[in-house]
C-alpha positions in Angstrom: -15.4 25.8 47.3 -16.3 23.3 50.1 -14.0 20.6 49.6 -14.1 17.3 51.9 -11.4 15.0 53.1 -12.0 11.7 53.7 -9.8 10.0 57.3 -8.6 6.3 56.6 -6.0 5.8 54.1 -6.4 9.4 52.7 -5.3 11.5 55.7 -5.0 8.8 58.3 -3.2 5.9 58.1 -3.9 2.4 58.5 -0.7 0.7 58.2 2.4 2.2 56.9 1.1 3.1 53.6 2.7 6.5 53.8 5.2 9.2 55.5 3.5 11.0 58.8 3.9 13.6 60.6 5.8 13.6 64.0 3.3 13.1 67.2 4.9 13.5 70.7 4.6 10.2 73.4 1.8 12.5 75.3 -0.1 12.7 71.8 0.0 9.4 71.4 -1.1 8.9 74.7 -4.3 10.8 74.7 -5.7 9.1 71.7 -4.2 11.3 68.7 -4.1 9.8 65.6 -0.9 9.7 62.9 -1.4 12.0 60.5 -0.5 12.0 56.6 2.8 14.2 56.1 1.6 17.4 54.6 -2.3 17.4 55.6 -1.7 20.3 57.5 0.6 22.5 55.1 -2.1 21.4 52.4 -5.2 21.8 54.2 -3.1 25.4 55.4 -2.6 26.5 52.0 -6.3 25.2 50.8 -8.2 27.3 53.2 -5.9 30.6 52.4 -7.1 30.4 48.7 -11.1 30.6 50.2 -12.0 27.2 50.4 -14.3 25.9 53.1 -12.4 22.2 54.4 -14.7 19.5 55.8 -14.2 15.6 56.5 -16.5 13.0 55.4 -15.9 10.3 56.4 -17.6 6.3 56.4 -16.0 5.9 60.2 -17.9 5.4 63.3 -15.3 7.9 65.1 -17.1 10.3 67.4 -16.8 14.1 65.8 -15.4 14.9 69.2 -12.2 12.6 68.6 -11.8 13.7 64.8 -11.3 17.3 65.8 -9.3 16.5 68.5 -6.6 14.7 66.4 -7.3 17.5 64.0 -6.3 20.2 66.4 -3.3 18.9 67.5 -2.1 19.3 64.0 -3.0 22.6 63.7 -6.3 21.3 61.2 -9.8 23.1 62.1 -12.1 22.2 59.7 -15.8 23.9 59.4 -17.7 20.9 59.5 -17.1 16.8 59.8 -19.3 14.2 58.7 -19.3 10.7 60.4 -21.2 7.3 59.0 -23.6 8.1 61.7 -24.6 11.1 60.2 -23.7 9.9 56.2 -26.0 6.8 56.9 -28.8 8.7 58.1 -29.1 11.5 55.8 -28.3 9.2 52.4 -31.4 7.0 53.6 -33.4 9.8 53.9 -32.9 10.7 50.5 -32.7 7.1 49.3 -29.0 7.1 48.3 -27.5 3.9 47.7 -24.0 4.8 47.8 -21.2 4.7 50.4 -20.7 8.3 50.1 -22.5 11.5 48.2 -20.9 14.8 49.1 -23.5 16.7 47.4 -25.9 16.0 49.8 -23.8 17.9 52.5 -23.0 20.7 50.0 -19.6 19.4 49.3 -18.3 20.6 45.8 -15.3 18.2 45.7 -14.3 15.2 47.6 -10.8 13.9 48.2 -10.6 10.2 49.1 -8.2 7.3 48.7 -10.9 4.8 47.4 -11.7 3.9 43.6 -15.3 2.6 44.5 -15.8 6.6 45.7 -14.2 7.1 42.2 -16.8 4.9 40.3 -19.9 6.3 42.3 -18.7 9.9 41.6 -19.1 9.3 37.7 -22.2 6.5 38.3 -23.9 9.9 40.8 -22.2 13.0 38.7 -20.1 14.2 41.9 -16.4 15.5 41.6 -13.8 13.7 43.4 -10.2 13.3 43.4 -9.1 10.1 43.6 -5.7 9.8 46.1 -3.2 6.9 45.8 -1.9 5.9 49.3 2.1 5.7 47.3 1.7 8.9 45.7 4.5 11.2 47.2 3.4 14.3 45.3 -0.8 14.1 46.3 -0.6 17.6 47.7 0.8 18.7 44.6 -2.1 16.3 42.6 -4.8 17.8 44.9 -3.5 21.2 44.4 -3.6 20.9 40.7 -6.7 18.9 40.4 -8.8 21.5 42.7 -7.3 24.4 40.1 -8.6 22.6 36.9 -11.9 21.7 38.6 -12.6 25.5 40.5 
């Protein structure tokens, strides 16, 4: 399956809404972003079952800077999609919605937002629906992905 991540608040945080992953001084330095703790183990473990991992995501970060924060994790992901690119092809095909992962082939969507949860039923997409204080959400998306697939 092609399952997409979205960044803020679901793998990357805004505030201290959850446990990250250790980043070294230098890291931090050259613009890497905290990470949630476990994207990488999960994302691992996702992508050794035969899924396909993107991110789509509603920030204006370059695709250049996503992967490079991804990378340092040890994340690559096939493909990332930016608002840039989520604005553009959701007017094309006169989508009123903040996000629509079936118009990048997308079969499920993880994201930390409940509006992304009410336009999945109101547009008939799957997503999983994270909670930034849910300490087992690799264990929820791993379960979750098994019911759906």
């Amino acid at each position: 399956m092609n399952i997409s991540f979205d960044l803020d608040s679901t793998l990357i945080p805004n505030g201290k809404e959850f446990e990250i992953e250790k980043r070294s001084g230098i890291a931090k330095l050259f613009g890497i972003e905290e990470i949630r703790k476990g994207s990488s183990e999960l994302i691992s473990d996702l992508q050794k079952d035969g899924h396909k991992i993107h991110i789509y995501t509603t920030s204006f970060r370059t695709k250049r800077k996503i992967r490079w924060t991804l990378k340092y994790y040890g994340i690559k992901v096939d493909r990332i999609v930016n608002q840039t690119e989520n604005e553009r092809t959701l007017k094309s095909l006169n989508i009123n919605s903040s996000k629509f992962p079936l118009a990048f082939d997308f079969d499920i969507h993880i994201d930390d937002s409940k509006g992304v949860g009410i336009e999945a039923e109101r547009l008939n997409f799957k997503a999983i629906i994270v909670e930034q204080s849910d300490k087992s959400w690799v264990e929820k998306i791993k379960k979750e992905i098994k019911n759906i697939g």
